[in-house]
C-alpha positions in Angstrom: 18.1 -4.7 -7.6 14.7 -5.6 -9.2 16.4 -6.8 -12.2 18.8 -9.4 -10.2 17.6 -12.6 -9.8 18.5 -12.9 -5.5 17.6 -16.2 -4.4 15.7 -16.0 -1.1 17.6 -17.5 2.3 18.5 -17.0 5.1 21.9 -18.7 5.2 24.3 -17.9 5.1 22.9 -14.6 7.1 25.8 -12.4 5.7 24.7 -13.0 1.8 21.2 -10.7 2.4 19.2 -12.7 0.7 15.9 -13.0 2.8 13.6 -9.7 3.2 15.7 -7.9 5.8 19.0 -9.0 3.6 17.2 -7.3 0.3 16.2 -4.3 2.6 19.7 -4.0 4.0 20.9 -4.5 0.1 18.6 -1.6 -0.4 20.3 0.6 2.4 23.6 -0.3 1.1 23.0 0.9 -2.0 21.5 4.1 -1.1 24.4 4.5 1.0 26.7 4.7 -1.9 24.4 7.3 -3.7 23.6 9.8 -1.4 26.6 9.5 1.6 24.1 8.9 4.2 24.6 6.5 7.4 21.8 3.9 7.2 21.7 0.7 8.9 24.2 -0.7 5.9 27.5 0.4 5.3 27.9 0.9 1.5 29.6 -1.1 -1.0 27.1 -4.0 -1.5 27.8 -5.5 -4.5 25.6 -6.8 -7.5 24.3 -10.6 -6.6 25.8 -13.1 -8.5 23.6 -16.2 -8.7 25.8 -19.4 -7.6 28.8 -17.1 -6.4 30.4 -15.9 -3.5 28.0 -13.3 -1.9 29.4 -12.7 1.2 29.0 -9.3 2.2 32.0 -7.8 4.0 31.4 -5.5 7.1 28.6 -5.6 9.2 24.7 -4.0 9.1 23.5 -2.4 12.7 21.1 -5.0 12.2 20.2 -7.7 10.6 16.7 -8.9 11.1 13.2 -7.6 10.2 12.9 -7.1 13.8 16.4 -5.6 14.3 15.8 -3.1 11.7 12.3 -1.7 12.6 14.4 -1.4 16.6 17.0 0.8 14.7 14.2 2.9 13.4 12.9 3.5 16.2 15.6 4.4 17.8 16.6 6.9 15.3 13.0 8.2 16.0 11.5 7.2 12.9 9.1 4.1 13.4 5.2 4.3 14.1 4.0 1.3 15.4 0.3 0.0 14.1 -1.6 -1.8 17.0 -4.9 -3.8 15.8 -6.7 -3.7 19.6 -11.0 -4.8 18.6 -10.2 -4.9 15.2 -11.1 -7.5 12.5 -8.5 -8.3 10.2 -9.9 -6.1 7.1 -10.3 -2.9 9.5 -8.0 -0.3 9.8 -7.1 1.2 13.3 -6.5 5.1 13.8 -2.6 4.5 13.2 -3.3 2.9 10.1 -5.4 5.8 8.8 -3.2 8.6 9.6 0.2 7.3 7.8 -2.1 6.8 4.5 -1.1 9.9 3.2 2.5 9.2 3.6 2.7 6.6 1.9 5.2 7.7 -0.6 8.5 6.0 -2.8 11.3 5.6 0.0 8.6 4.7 2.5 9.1 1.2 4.8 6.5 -1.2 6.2 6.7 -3.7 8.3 4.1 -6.3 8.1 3.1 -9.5 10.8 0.9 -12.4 10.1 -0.5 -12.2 14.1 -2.5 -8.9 15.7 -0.6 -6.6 17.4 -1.5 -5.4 20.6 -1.0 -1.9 22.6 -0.5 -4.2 25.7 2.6 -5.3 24.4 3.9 -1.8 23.4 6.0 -1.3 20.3 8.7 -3.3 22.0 6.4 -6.2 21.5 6.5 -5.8 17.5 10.1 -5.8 17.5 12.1 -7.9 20.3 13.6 -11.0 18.8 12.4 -13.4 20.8 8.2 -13.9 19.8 8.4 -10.5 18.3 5.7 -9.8 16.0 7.0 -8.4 13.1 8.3 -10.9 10.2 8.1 -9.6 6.5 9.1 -5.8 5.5 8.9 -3.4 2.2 10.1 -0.4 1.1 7.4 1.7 -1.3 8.7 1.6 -5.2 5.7 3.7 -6.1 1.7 4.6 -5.1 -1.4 5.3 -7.2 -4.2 7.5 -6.2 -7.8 8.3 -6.5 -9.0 11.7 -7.6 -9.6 12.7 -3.9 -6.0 12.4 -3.7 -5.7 9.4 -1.3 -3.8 6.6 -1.4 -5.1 3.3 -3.1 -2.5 1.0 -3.9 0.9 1.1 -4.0 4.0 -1.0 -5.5 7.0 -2.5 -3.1 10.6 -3.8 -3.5 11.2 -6.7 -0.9 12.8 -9.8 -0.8 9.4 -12.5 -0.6 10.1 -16.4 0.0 11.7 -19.2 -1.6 9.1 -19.5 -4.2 9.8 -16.1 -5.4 12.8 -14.4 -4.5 13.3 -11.0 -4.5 11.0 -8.5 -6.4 8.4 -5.9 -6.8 5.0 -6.3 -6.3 1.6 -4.3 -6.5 -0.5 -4.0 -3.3 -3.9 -2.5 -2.5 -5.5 -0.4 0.4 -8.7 -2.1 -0.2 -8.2 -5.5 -2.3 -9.9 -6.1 -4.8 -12.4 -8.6 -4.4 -11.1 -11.4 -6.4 -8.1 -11.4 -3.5 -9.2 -13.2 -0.8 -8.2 -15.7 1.1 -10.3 -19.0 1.9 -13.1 -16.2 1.2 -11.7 -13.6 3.8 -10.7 -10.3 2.3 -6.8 -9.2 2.8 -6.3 -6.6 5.7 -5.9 -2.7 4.0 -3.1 -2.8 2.5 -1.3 -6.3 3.6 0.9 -8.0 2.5 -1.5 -10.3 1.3 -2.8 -11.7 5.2 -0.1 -10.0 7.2 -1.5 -6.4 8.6 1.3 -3.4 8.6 2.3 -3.2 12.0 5.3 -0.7 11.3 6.1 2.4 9.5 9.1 4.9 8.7 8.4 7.8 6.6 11.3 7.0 4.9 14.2 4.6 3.9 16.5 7.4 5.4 16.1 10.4 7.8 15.9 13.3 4.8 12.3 11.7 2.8 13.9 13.9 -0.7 16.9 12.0 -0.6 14.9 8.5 -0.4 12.6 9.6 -2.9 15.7 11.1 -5.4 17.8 7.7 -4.8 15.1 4.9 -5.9 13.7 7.6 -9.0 17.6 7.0 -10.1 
């Protein structure tokens, strides 16, 4: 999928084309590979750029939003509050999914701060929910302690630059910043991770097998 060239939109909805439509491209494919129900039936089909990629059937879900609900609801989606905290701090929730940060893991990311007040609900209802970008984990690096520093994701990103992978940090380095404020640990660039699922489907080997192949 890295290798296509899948022009970011969101219409028509039905081509996956925007970050939930490359994550549900994702699922799709996985699908196919290892006979798994994900929130994509399988058969997706390599993009074509100009032609007809209307994708027959129908996901669970379709949205950022939508997706990180179907998580949950399969019980496998930590939400991230950030109650007191400045952007570049991490809450506890934060710190305890670093070490599973893995290939086959997703994030969900949100451009506002999260609050426990609003319960995970509020990261995910469609209406003013606050989730609106998501990632699945291509790869991570590490430091000799054996923690987490950086890691790389497959996601669709914006009409600028389609779909992709691209490298990410737990602490940016400095030369990342915006207007001179440092990126939350491990953004996507100014959005905090608000979400998490272990993995891209319920059994983490199988995740990890289908996007080494």
């Amino acid at each position: 999928m890295a290798s296509q060239t899948i022009d970011y939109s969101q219409d028509p909805s039905n081509e996956w084309r925007d970050c939930s439509g490359n994550f549900l491209r994702l699922s799709s494919y996985v699908a196919d590979m290892c006979e798994v129900d994900l929130v994509a039936p399988p058969g997706i089909k390599e993009y074509v750029q100009g032609g007809n990629n209307q994708r027959p059937g129908v996901a669970e879900a379709r949205t950022t939003r939508g997706i990180a609900k179907w998580y949950d609801e399969k019980g496998m989606f930590v939400p991230i509050f950030y109650d007191g905290k400045k952007l570049t701090e991490a809450p506890d929730a934060l710190l305890a999914i670093r070490e599973n940060l893995k290939p086959g893991a997703v994030l969900w990311f949100s451009s506002k701060q999260p609050l426990a007040a609003k319960k995970k609900e509020g990261l995910y209802k469609e209406a003013g929910g606050y989730i609106g970008h998501m990632a699945t984990i291509t790869s991570v690096e590490k430091n000799s302690d054996g923690l987490v520093t950086g890691w790389k994701m497959y996601h669709g990103q914006n009409e600028r630059k389609n779909n992709g992978i691209t490298e990410h940090w737990w602490d940016w380095p400095s030369a990342y910043t915006s207007k001179g404020q440092a990126y939350p640990p491990g953004g996507y660039w100014n959005q905090r991770i608000v979400g998490f699922s272990q993995s891209l489907v319920p059994d983490s080997d199988i995740a990890v097998v289908a996007l080494d192949n």
